[in-house]
C-alpha positions, 0 to 999 in steps of 0.5 A: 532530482531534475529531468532533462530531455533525456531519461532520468539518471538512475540514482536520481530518479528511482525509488528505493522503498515505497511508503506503504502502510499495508502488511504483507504477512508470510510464514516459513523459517529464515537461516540468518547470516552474518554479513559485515554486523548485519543479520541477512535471511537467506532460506526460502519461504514456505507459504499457507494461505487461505482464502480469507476475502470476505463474500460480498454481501447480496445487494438488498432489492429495491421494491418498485413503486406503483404508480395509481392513476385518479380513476384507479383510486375513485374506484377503490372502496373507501375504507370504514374503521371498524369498531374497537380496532385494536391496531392502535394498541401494537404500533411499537412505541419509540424507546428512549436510549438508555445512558447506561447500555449504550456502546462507546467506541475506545481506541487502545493507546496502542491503536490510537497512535497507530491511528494517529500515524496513519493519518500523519501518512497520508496527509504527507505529514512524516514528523508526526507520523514518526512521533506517532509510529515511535510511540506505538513501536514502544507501546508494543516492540513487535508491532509490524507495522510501526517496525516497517513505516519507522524503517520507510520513514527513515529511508526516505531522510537517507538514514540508512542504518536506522532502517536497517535496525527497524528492518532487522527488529521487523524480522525478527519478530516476524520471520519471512514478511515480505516487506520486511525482507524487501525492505532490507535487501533493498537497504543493505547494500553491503550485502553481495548484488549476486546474493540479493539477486538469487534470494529475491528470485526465489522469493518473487518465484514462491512469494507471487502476491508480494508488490514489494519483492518484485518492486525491490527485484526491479531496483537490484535490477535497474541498479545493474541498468539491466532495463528489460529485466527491471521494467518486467519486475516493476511491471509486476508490482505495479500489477499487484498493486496498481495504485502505489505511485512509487510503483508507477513512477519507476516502471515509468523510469524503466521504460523511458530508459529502453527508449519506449516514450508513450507508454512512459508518458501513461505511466507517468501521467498515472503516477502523478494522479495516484501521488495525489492519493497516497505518500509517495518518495519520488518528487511529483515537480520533477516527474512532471517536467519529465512528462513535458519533456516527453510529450513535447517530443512525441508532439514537436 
């Protein structure tokens, strides 16, 4: 992938699917539909959330030192101990731990692969992040998270089918998660664009909250080169989720594309330092040249 001094050709330059760890869970019913051997959801979702965010927690108040100036403490009264004072005899005494009470923390070998695969992800490290999630995908079949990384994972080496597998096994044991839909609409390319398009509608419309369903509206979009409608979508996850570089780099991409270079320099520059934090599928050498690219016209 390499920018000249024109915007990026699309199927260059945009990302597919981001890799991104956090679920994104939903609740509803999904009608499947047998589209060329791959099973499709096509029913809108139906949606109960409560608000589970945690209140944050009163921040203890800091006792304000005294500042006693020499004549203050000359005038104060020396103290006398008084006789048998018995202070002495309650100052609570040190205790010594007790081998046999004191708490270990154990991770299940279910939680320690994913543990394991987490931190393969964020240091970049994809081969053993694979090793980790497939062992914790055989731990336990269902388990989301393992289901959608195995399936970001092999997009990103273009093993498309396998992805598709890992999607359809994501959604059948959790109908109606948002990244697992988004995932697979935006792999399955034998699905009808026209079918895409109307699913994902209906999807961003009730599922607003869900990064990935407009990330993956903004690329059915920008594959039709339909750029003011895909800069709209990307604008949206990047709004939902600010610090996905992959986010980033395609609204980026979409606005370099309608001809609006200093915002696609911002977006540039801030993809490249959220690339820094967490994985991300678009090549940071080449989204820096592009930047030079820009900066060097908008400052001949």
């Amino acid at each position: 992938m390499t920018f000249r001094g024109t915007a990026p050709p699309l199927q260059q330059a945009l990302v597919r699917t981001p890799l991104t760890p956090l679920l994104l869970g939903a609740k509803g019913k999904l009608i499947v539909l047998a589209l060329a051997s791959t099973v499709v959801v096509s029913q809108a979702l139906s949606r109960h959330h409560a608000d589970l965010s945690p209140q944050p927690a009163p921040s203890p108040t800091q006792t304000p030192s005294i500042s006693i100036s020499p004549a203050q403490k000359l005038a104060e009264p020396p103290t006398t101990p008084r006789p048998h004072d018995q202070t002495a005899a309650f100052q609570p005494q040190p205790r010594k731990p007790n081998p046999s009470i004191q708490l270990q923390r154990h991770l299940s070998p279910l939680g320690s692969a994913l543990e394991s695969g987490r931190t393969a992800l964020s240091q970049g490290q994809y081969p053993q992040a694979q090793t980790a999630y497939t062992q914790a995908l055989q731990l336990a079949p269902k388990n989301l998270e393992a289901c959608l990384t195995l399936a970001q994972l092999a997009q990103k080496e273009g093993l498309t089918q396998v992805a598709l597998t890992h999607y359809q096994k994501a959604l059948r044991a959790h109908p109606g998660n948002g990244l697992a839909l988004a995932g697979y609409l935006d792999t399955a390319d034998q699905v009808p664009q026209d079918q895409k398009e109307r699913l994902l509608k209906t999807l961003t419309a009730r599922e607003k909250h869900a990064p990935a369903l407009h990330f993956a509206l903004g690329n059915l979009l920008a594959a039709q080169k339909r750029w003011p409608e895909a800069q709209a979508a990307y604008f949206q996850a990047y709004a939902l989720d600010s610090t996905n570089p992959d986010y980033r780099f395609n609204l980026a991409v979409a606005l370099d594309q309608l001809g609006q270079s200093s915002l696609a320099i911002t977006q540039y520059r801030l993809a490249l330092e959220a690339a820094q934090e967490r994985p991300t599928n678009f090549d940071p050498q080449s989204a820096q040249q592009r930047l030079l690219a820009l900066e060097g016209k908008s400052h001949p």
